[in-house]
C-alpha positions as CSV (number, residue, x, y, z in Angstrom):
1,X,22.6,8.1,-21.2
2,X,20.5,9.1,-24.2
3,X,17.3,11.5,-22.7
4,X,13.7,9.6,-24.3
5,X,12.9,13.3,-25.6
6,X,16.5,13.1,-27.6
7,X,16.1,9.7,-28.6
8,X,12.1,9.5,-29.1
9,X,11.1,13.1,-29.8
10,X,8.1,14.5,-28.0
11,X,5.3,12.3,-28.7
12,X,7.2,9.4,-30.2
13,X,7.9,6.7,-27.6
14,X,8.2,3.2,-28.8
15,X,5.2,0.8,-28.1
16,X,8.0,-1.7,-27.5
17,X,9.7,0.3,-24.6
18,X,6.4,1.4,-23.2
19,X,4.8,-2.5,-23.0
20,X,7.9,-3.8,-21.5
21,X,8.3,-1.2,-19.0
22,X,4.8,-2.0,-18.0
23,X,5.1,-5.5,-18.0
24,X,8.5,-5.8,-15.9
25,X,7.2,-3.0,-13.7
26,X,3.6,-5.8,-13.2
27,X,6.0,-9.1,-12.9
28,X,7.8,-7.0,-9.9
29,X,4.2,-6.2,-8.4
30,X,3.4,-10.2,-8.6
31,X,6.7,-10.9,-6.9
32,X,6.0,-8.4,-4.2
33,X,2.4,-9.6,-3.7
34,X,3.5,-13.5,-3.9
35,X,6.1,-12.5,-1.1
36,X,3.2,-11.9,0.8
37,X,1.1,-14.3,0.6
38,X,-1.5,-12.3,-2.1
39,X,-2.5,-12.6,-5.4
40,X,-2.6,-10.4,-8.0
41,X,-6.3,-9.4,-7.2
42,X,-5.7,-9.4,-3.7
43,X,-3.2,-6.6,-4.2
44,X,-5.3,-4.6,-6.4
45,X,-8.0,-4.5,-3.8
46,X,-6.3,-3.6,-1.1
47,X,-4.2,-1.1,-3.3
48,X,-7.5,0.8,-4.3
49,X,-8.7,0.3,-0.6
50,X,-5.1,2.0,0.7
51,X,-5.2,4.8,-2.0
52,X,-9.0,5.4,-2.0
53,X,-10.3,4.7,1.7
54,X,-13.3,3.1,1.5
55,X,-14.7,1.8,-1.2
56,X,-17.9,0.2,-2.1
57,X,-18.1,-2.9,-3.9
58,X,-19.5,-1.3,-6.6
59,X,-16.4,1.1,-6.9
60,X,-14.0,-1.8,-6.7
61,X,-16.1,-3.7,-9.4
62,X,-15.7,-0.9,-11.6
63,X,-12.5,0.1,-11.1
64,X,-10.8,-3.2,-11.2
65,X,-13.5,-5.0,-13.9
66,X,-13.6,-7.7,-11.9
67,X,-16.7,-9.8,-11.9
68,X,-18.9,-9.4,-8.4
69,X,-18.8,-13.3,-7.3
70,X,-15.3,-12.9,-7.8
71,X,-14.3,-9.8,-5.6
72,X,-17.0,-11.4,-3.5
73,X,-14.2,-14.0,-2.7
74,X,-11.4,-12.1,-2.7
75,X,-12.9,-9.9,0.1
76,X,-13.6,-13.1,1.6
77,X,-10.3,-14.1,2.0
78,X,-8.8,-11.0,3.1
79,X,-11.9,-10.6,5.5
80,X,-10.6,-14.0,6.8
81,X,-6.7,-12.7,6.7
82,X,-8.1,-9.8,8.6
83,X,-6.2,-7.5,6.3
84,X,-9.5,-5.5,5.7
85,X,-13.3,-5.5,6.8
86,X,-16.5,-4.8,5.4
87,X,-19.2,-2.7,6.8
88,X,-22.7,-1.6,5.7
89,X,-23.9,1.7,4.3
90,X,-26.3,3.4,7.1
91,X,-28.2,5.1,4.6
92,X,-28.7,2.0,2.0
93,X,-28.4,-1.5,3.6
94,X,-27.8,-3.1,0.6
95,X,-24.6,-1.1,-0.3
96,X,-21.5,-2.1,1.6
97,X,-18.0,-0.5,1.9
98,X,-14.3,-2.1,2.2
99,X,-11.6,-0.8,4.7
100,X,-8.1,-1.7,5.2
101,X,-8.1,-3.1,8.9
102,X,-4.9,-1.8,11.3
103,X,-3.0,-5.5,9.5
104,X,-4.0,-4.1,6.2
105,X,-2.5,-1.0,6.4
106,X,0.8,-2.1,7.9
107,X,0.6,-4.9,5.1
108,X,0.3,-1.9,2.3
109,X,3.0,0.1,4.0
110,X,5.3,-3.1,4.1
111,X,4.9,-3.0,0.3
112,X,5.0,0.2,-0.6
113,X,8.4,0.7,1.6
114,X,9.8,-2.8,-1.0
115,X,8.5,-1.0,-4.1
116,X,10.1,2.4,-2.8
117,X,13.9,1.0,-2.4
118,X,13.5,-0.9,-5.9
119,X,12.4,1.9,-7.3
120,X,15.0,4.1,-5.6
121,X,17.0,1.3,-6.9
122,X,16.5,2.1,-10.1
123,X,16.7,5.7,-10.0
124,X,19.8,6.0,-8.5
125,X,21.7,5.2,-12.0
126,X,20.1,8.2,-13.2
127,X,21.5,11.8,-12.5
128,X,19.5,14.0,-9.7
129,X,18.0,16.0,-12.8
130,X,16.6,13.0,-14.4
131,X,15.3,11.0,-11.6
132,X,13.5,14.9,-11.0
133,X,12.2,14.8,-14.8
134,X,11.4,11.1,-14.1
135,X,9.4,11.6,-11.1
136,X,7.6,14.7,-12.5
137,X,7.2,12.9,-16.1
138,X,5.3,9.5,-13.6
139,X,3.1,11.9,-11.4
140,X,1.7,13.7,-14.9
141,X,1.2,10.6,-16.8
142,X,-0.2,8.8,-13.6
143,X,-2.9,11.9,-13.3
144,X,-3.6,11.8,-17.0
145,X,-4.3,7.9,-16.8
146,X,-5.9,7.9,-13.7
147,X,-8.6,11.0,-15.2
148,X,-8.8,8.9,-18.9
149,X,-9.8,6.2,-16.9
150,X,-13.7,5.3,-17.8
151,X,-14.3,3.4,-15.0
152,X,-12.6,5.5,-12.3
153,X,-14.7,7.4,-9.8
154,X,-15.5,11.2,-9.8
155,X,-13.6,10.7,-6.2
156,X,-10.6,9.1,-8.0
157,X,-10.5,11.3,-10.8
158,X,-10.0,14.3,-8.2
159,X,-7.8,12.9,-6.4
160,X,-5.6,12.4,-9.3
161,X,-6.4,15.9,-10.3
162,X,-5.9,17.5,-6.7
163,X,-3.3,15.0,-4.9
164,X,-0.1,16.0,-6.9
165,X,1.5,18.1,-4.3
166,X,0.5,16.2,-1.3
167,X,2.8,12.9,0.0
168,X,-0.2,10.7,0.0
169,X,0.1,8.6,-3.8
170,X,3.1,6.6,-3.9
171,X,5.2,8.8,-6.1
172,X,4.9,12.0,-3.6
173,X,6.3,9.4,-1.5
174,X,9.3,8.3,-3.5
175,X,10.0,12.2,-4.8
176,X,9.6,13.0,-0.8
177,X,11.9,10.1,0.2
178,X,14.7,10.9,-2.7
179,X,14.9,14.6,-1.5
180,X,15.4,13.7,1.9
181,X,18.3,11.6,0.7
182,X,20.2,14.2,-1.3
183,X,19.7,16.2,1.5
């Protein structure tokens, strides 16, 4: 197997390879949140919700750029599904947070456990050095995204600055779950 920084150089990583990695890597998310029962959207909010805590719906407007009357209804319905709840700021009543409800969470684990063995999958065709590279080369590029990003939070932008070494973002996770395998 060719290494990208052999085959690319350091800064030169096709468009092409980078758009279609994306794109399959969003079609498995759709599968995974059509398996249960959620739309795109509906996956997105409770993501943040899982990664962030509780979120306002502020925060989830500007994070996901999705217009209010629309995340109005998707709370809605996962109000309805009981997968999370919402509940009112004590200090301003008109602000109002989101929460992953006990279904919620087990909901977001169920996923994250489907997109851990794909992604396990995946890596086991690569050699232990380049799934490390691989996993190292994610969690960087993930931080740098997730602090570029305009509309992120202060909150979310240290967490993506301070959360590197801790097993709580999904690729701690994964590099936590393929050690524990070799071992």
């Amino acid at each position: 197997m060719v290494h990208l920084e052999e085959q690319y150089g350091n800064m030169h990583i096709s468009p092409d390879l980078i758009f279609s990695f994306l794109i399959h890597a969003a079609r498995l998310k759709l599968t995974l949140a059509h398996q249960h029962g959620l739309s795109l959207r509906e996956l997105l909010v409770i993501g943040i919700v899982a990664t962030q805590g509780p979120v306002s719906f502020k925060q989830l407007h500007q994070l996901l750029a999705i217009p209010k009357s629309a995340l109005t209804g998707l709370i809605d319905n996962l109000t309805d599904r009981r997968l999370v709840n919402r509940r009112q700021d004590s200090e301003d009543r008109r602000r109002w947070f989101v929460a992953l409800t006990n279904s919620g969470r087990r909901l977001v684990q169920d996923i994250q456990e489907e997109d851990t063995r794909l992604i396990q999958g995946a890596l086991e065709s690569l050699e232990e050095s380049e799934q490390a590279a691989f996993v190292k080369a994610a969690d960087a590029v993930y931080r740098e995204l997730a602090a570029a990003n305009p509309r992120a939070s202060t909150a979310a932008r240290y967490r993506a600055e301070h959360t590197s070494d801790r097993p709580t973002d999904g690729l701690s996770r994964q590099r936590l779950s393929l050690t524990a395998e070799k071992q």
